[in-house]
N, CA, C and O of each residue as an XYZ file, in Angstrom:
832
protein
N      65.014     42.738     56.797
C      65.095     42.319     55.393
C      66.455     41.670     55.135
O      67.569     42.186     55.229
N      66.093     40.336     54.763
C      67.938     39.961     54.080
C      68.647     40.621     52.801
O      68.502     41.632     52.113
N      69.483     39.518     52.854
C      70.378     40.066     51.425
C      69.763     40.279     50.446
O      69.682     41.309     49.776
N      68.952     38.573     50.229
C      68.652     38.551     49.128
C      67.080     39.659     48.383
O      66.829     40.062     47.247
N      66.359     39.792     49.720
C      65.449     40.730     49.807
C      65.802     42.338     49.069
O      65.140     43.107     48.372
N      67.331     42.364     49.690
C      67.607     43.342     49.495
C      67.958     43.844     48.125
O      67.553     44.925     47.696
N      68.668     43.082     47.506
C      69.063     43.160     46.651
C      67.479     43.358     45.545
O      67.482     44.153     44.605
N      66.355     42.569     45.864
C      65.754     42.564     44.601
C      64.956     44.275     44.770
O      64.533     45.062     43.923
N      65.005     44.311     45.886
C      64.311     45.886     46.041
C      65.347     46.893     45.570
O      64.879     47.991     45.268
N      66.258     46.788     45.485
C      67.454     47.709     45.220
C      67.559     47.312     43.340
O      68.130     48.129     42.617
N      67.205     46.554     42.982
C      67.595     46.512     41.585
C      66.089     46.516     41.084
O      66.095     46.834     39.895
N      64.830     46.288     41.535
C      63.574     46.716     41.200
C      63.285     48.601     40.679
O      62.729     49.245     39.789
N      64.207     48.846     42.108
C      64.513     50.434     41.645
C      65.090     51.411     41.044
O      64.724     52.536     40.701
N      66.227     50.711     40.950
C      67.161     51.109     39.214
C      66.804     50.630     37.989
O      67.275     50.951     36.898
N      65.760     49.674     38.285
C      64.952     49.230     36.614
C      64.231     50.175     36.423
O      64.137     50.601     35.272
N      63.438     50.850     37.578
C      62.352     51.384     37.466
C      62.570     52.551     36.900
O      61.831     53.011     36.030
N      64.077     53.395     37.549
C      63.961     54.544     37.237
C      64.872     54.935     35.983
O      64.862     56.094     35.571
N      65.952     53.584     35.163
C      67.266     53.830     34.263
C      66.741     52.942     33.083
O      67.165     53.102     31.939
N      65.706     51.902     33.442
C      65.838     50.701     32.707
C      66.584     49.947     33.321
O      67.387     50.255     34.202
N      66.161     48.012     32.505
C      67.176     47.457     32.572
C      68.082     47.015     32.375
O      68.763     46.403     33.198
N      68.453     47.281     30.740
C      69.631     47.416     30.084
C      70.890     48.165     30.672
O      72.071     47.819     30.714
N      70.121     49.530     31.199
C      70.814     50.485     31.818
C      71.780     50.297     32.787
O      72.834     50.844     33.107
N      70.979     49.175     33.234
C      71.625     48.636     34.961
C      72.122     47.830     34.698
O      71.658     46.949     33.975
N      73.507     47.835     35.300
C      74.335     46.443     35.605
C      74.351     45.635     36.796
O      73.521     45.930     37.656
N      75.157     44.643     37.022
C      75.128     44.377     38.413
C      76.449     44.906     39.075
O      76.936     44.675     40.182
N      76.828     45.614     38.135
C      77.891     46.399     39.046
C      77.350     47.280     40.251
O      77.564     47.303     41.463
N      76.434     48.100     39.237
C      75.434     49.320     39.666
C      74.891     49.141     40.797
O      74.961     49.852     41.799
N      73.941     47.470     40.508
C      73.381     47.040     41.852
C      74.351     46.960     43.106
O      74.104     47.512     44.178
N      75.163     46.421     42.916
C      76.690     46.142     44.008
C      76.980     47.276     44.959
O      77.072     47.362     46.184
N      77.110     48.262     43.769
C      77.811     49.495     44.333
C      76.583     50.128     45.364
O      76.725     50.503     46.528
N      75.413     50.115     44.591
C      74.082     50.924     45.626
C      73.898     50.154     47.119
O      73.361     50.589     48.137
N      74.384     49.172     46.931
C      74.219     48.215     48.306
C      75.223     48.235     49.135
O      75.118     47.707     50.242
N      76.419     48.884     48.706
C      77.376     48.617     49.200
C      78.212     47.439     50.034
O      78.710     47.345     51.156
N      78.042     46.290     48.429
C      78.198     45.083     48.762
C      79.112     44.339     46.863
O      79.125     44.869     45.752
N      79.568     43.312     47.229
C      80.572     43.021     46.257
C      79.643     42.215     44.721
O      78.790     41.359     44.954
N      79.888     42.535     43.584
C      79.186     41.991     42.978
C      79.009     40.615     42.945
O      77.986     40.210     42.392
N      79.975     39.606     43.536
C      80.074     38.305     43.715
C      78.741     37.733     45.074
O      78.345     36.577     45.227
N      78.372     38.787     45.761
C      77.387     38.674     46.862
C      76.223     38.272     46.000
O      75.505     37.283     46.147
N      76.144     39.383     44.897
C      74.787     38.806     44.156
C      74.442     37.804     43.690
O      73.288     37.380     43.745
N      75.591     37.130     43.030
C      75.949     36.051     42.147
C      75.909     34.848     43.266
O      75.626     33.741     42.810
N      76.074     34.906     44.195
C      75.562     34.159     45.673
C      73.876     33.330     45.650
O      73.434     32.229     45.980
N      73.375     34.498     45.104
C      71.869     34.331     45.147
C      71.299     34.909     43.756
O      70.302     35.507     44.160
N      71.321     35.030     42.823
C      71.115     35.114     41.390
C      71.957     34.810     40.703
O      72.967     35.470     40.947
N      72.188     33.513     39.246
C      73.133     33.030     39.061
C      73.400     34.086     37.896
O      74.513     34.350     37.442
N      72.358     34.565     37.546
C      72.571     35.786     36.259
C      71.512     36.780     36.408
O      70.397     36.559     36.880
N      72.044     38.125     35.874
C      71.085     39.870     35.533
C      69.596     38.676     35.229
O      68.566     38.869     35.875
N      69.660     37.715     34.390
C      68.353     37.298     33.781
C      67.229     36.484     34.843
O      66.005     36.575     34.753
N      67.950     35.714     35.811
C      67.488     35.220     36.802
C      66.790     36.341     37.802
O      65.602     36.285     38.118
N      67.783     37.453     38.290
C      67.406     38.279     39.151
C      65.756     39.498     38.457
O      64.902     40.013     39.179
N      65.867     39.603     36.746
C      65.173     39.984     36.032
C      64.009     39.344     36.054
O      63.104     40.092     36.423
N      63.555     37.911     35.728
C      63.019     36.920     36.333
C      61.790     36.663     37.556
O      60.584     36.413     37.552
N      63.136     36.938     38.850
C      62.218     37.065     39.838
C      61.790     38.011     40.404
O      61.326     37.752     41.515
N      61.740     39.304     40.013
C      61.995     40.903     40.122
C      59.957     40.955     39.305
O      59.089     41.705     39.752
N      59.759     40.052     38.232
C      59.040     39.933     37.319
C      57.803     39.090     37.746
O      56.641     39.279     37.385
N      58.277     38.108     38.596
C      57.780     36.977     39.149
C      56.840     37.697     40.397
O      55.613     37.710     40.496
N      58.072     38.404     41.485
C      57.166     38.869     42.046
C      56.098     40.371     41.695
O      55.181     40.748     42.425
N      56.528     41.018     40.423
C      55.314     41.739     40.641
C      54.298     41.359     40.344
O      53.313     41.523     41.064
N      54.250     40.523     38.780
C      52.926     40.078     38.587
C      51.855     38.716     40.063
O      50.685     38.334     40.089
N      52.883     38.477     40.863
C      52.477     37.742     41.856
C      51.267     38.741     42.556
O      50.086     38.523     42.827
N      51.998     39.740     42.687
C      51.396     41.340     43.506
C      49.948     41.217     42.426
O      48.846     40.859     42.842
N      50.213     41.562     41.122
C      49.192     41.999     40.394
C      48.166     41.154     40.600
O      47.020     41.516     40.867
N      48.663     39.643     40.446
C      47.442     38.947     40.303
C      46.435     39.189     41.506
O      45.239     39.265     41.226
N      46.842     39.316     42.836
C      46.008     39.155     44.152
C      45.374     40.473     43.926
O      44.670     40.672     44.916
N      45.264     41.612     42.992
C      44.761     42.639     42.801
C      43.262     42.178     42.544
O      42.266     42.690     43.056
N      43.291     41.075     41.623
C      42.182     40.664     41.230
C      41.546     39.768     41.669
O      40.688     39.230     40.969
N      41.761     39.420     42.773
C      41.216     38.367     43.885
C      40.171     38.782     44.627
O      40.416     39.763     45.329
N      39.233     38.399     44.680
C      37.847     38.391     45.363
C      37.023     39.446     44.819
O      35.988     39.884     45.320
N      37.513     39.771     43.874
C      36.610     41.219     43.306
C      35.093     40.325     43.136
O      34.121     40.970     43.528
N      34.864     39.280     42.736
C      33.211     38.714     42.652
C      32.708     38.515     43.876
O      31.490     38.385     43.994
N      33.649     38.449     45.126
C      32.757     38.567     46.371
C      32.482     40.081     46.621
O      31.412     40.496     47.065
N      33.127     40.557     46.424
C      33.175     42.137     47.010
C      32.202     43.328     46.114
O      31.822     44.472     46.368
N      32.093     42.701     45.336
C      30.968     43.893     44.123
C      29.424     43.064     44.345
O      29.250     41.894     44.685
N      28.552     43.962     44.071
C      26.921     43.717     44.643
C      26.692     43.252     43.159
O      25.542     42.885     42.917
N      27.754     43.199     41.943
C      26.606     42.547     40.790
C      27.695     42.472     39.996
O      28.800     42.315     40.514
N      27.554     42.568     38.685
C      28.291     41.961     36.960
C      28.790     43.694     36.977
O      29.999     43.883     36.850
N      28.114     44.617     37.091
C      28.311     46.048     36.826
C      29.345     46.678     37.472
O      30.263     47.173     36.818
N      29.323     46.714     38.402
C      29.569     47.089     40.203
C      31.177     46.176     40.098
O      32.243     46.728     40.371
N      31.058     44.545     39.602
C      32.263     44.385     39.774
C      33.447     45.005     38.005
O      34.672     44.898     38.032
N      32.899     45.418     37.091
C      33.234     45.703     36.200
C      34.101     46.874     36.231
O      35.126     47.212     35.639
N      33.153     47.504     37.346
C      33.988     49.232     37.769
C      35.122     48.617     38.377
O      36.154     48.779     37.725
N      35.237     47.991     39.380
C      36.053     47.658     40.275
C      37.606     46.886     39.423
O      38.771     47.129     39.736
N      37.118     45.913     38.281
C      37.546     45.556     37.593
C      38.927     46.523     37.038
O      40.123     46.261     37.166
N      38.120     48.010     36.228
C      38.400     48.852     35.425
C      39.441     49.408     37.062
O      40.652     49.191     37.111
N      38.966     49.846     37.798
C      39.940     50.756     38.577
C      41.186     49.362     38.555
O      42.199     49.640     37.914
N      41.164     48.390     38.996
C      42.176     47.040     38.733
C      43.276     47.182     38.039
O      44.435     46.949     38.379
N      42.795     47.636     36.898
C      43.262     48.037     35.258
C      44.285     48.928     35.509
O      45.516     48.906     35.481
N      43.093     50.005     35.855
C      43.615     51.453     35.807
C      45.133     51.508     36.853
O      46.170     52.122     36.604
N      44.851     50.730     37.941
C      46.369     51.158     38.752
C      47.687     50.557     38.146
O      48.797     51.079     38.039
N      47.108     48.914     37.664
C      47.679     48.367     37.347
C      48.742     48.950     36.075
O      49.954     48.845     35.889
N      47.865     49.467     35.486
C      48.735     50.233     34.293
C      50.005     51.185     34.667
O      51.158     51.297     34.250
N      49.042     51.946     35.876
C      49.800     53.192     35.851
C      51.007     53.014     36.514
O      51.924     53.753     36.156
N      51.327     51.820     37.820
C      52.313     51.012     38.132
C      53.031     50.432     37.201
O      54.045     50.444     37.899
N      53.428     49.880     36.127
C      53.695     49.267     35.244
C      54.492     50.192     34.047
O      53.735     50.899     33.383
N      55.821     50.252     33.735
C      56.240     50.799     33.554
C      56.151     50.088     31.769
O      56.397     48.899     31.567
N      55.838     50.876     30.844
C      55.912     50.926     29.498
C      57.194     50.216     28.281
O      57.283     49.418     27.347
N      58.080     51.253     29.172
C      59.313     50.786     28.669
C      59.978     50.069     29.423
O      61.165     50.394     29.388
N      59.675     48.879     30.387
C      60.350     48.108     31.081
C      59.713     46.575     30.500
O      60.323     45.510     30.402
N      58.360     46.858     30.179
C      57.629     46.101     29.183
C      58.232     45.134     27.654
O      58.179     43.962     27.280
N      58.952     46.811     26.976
C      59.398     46.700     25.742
C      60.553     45.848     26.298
O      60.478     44.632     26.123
N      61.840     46.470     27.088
C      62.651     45.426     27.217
C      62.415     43.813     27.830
O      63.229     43.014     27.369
N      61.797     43.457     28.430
C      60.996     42.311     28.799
C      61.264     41.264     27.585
O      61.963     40.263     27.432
N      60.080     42.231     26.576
C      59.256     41.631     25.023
C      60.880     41.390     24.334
O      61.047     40.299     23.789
N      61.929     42.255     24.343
C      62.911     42.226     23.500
C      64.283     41.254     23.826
O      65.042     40.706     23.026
N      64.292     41.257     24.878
C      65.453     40.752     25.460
C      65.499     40.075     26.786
O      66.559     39.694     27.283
N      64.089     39.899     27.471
C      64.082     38.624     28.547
C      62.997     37.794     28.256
O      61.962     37.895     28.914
N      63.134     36.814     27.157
C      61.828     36.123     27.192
C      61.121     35.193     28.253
O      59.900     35.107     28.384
N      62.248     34.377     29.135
C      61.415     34.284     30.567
C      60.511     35.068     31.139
O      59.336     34.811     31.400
N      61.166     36.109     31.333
C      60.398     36.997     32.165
C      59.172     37.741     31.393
O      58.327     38.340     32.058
N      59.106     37.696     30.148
C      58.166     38.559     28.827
C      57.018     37.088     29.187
O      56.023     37.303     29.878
N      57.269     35.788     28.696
C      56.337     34.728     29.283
C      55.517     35.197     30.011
O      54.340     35.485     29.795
N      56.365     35.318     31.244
C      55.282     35.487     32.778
C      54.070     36.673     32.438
O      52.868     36.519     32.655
N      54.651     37.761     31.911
C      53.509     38.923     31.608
C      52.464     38.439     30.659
O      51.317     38.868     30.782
N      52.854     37.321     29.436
C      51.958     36.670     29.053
C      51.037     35.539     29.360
O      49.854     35.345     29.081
N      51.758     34.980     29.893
C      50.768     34.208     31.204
C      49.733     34.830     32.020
O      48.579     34.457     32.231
N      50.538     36.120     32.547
C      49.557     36.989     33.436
C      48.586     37.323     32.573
O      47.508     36.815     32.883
N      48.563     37.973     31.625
C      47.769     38.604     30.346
C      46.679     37.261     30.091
O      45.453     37.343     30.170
N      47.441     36.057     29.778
C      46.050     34.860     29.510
C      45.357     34.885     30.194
O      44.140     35.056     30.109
N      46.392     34.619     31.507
C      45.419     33.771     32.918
C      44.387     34.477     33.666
O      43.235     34.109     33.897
N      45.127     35.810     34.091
C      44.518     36.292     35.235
C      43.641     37.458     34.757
O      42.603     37.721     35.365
N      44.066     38.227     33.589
C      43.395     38.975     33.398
C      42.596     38.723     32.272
O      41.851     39.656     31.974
N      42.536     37.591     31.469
C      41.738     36.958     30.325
C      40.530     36.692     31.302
O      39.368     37.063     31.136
N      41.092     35.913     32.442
C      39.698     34.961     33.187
C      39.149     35.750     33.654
O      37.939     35.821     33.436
N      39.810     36.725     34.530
C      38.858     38.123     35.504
C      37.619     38.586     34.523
O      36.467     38.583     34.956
N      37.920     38.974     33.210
C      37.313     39.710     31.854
C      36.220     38.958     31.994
O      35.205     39.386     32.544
N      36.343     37.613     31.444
C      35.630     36.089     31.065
C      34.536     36.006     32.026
O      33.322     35.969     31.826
N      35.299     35.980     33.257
C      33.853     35.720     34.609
C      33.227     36.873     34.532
O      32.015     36.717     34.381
N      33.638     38.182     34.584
C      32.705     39.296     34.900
C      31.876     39.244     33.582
O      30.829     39.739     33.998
N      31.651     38.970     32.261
C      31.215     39.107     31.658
C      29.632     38.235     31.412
O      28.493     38.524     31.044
N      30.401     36.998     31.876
C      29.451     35.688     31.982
C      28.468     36.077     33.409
O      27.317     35.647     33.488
N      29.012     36.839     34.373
C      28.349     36.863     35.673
C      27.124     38.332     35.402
O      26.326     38.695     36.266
N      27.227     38.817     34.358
C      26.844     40.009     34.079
C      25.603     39.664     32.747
O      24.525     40.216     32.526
N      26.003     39.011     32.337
C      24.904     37.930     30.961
C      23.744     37.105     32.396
O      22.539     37.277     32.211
N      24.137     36.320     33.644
C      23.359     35.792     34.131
C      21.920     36.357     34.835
O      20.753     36.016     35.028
N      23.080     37.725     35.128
C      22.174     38.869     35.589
C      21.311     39.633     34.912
O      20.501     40.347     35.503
N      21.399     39.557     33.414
C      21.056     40.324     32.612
C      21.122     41.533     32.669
O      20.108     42.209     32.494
N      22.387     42.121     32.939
C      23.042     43.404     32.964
C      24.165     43.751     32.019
O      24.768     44.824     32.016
N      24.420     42.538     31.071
C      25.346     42.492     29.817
C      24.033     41.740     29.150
O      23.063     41.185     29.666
N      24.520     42.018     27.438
C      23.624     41.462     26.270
C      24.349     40.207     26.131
O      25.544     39.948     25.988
N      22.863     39.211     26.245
C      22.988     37.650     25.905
C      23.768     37.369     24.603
O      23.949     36.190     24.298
N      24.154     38.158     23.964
C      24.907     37.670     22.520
C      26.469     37.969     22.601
O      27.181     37.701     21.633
N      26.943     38.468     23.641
C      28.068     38.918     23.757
C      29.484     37.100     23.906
O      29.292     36.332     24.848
N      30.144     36.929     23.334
C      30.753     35.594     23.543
C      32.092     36.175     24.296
O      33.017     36.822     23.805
N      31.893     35.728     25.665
C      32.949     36.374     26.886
C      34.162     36.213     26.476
O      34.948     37.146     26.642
N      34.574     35.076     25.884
C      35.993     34.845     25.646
C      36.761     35.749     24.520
O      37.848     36.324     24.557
N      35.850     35.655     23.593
C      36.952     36.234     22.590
C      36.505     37.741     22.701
O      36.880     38.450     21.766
N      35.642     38.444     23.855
C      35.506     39.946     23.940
C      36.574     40.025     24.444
O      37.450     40.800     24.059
N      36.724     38.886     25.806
C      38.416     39.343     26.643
C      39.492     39.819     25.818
O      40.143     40.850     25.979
N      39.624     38.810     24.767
C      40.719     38.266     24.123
C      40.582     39.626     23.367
O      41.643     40.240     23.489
N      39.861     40.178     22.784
C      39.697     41.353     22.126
C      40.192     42.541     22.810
O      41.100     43.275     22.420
N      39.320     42.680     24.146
C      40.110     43.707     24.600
C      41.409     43.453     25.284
O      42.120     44.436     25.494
N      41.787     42.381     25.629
C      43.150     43.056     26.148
C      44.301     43.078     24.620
O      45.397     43.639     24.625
N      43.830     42.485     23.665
C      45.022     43.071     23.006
C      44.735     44.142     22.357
O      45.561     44.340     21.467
N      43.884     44.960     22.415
C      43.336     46.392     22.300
C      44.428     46.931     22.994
O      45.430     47.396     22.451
N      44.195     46.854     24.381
C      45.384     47.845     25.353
C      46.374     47.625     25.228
O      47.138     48.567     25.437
N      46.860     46.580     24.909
C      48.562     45.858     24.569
C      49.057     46.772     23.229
O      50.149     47.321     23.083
N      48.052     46.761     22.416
C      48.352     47.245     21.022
C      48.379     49.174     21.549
O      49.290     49.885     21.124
N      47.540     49.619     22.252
C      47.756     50.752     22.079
C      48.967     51.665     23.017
O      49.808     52.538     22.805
N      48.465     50.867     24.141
C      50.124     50.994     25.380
C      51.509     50.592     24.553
O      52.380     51.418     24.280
N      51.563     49.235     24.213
C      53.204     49.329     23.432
C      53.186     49.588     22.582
O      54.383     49.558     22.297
N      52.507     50.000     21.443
C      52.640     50.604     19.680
C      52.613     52.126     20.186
O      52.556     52.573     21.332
N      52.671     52.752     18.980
C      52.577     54.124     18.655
C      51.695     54.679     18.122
O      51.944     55.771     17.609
N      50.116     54.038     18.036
C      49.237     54.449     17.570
C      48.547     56.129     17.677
O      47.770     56.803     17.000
N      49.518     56.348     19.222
C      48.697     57.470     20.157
C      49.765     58.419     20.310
O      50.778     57.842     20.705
N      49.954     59.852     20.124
C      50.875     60.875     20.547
C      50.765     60.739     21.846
O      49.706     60.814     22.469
N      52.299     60.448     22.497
C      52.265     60.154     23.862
C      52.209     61.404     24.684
O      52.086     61.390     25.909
N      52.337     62.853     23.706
C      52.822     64.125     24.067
C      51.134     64.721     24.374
O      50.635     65.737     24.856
N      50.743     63.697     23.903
C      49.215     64.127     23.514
C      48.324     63.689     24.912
O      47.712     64.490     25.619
N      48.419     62.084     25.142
C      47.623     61.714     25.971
C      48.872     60.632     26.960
O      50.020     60.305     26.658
N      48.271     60.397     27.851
C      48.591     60.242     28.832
C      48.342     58.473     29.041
O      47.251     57.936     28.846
N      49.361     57.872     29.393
C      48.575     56.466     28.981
C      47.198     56.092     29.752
O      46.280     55.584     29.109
N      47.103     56.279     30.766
C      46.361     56.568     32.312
C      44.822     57.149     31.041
O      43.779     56.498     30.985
N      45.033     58.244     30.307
C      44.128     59.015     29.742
C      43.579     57.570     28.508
O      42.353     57.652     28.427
N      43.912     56.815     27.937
C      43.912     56.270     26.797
C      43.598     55.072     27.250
O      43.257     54.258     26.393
N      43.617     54.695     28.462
C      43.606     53.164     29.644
C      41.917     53.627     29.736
O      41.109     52.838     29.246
N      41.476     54.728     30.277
C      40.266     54.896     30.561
C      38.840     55.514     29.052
O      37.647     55.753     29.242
N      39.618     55.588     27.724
C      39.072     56.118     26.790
C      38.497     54.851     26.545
O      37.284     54.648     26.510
N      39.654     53.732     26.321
C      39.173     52.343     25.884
C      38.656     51.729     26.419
O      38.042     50.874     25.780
N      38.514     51.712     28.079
C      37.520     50.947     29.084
C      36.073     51.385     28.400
O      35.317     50.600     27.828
N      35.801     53.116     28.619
C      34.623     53.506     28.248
C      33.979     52.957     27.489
O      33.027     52.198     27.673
N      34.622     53.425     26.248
C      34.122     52.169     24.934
C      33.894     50.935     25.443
O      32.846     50.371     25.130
N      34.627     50.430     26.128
C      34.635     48.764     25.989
C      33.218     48.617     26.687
O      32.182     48.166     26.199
N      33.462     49.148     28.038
C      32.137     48.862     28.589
C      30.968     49.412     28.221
O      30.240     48.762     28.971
N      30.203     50.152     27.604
C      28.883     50.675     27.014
C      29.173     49.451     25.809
O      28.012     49.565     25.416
N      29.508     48.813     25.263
C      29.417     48.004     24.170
C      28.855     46.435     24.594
O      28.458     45.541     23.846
N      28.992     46.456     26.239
C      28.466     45.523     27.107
C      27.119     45.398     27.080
O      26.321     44.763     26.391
N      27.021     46.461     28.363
C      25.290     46.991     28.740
C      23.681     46.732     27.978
O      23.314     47.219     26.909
N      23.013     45.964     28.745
C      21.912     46.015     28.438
C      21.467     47.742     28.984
O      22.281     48.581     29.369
N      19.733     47.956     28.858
C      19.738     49.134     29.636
C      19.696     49.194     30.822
O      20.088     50.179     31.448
N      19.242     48.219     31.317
C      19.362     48.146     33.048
C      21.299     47.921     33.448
O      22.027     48.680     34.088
N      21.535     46.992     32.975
C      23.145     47.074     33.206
C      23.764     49.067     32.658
O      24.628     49.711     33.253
N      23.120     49.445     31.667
C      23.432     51.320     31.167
C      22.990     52.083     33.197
O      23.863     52.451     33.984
N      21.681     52.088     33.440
C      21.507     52.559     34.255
C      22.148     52.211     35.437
O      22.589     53.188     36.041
N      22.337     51.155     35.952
C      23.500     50.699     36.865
C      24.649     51.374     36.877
O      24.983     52.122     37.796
N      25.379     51.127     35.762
C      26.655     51.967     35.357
C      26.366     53.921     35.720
O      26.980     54.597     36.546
N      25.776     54.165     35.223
C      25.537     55.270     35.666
C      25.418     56.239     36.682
O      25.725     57.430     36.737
N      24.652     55.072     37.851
C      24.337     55.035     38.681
C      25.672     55.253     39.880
O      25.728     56.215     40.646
N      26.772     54.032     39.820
C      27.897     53.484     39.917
C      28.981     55.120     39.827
O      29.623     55.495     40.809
N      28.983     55.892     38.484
C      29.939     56.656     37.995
C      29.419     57.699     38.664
O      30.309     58.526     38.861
N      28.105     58.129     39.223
C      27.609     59.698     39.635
C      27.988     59.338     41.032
O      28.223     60.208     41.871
N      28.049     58.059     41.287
C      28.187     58.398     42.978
C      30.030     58.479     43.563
O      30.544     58.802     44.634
N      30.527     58.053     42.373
C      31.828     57.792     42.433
C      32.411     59.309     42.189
O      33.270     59.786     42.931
N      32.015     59.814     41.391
C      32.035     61.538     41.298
C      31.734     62.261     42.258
O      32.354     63.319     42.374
N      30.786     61.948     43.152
C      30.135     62.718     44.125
C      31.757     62.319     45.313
O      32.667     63.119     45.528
N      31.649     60.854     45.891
C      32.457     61.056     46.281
C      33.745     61.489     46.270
O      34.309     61.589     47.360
N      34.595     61.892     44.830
C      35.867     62.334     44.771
C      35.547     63.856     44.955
O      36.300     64.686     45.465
N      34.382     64.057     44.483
C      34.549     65.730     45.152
C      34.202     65.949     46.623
O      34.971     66.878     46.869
N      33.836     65.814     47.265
C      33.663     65.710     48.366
C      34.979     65.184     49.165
O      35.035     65.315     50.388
N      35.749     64.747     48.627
C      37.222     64.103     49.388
C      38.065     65.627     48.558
O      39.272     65.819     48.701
């Protein structure tokens, strides 16, 4: 691994665990045991290195959602697959690294909105439309603005305060709102699919 490698893994991990307000590039310097001018070598500013720290995770995220329509047997099947997508994605994704993003790096706050249009608007969009062809979603459903609906559902309930955090668990509140979301889909054959999908997925976690 080089320097510059190094450095972004070493300051990925003091965001992760102090914030990034928290962290300076002193901080970073000192954990590397290297001069703060080394950094400044290869990030011209905290905002640049913030940036590409940002750049590459959502890079990571997006390939999360890559080939999921080859790999699922239908509209249903890839919906689950979809939702687990979600689900890690969240739980990786740190809350309050979010807020500072939104507050004080708008480059880098962009990219999460980009990600939010692009990758996870369109993922929503196709599975929905691929699930109407099948007739395993209801023909009246208009894919785009359901996307658009739900993801700022989760945006609104992950960064607001709608929810006692003492209470639920974001992980817990990620999967309350999938539920909903998806039975609001389903024809009954797409209901029985789903069903179908969740008992065997149960069977196997107990059994592991």
């Amino acid at each position: 691994m080089d320097v510059r490698e190094n450095i972004l893994e070493k300051a990925t991990e003091l965001y992760t665990r102090f914030g990034i307000r928290a962290v300076t590039m002193d901080d970073i310097a000192k954990e590397l045991g290297i001069s703060k001018k080394t950094i400044y070598q290869y990030y011209k500013d905290k905002s640049e290195l913030v940036s590409t720290i940002t750049k590459y995770h959502f890079d990571i995220e997006s390939q999360r959602f890559c080939g999921l329509t080859e790999e699922s047997k239908n509209g249903v099947h890839e919906l689950v697959l979809l939702s687990t997508c979600l689900r890690d994605s969240i739980r990786e994704t740190k809350m309050n690294l979010l807020h500072e993003l939104q507050k004080f790096y708008p480059k880098a706050w962009k990219m999460y909105e980009e990600f939010k249009g692009n990758v996870m608007k369109e993922s929503i969009v196709n599975v929905i439309e691929r699930g109407k062809r099948e007739g395993l979603f209801r023909p009246s459903i208009d894919a785009e603005l359901i996307a658009i609906m739900r993801i700022e559902q989760v945006q609104t309930f992950l960064l607001g305060n709608l929810v006692p955090r003492d209470k639920y668990t974001i992980e817990e509140i990620q999967m309350q709102l999938f539920d909903h979301f998806m039975h609001g889909l389903f024809t009954i054959e797409g209901h029985q699919l789903f069903n179908q999908y969740t008992t065997n997925s149960k069977n196997n976690e107990e059994q592991n």
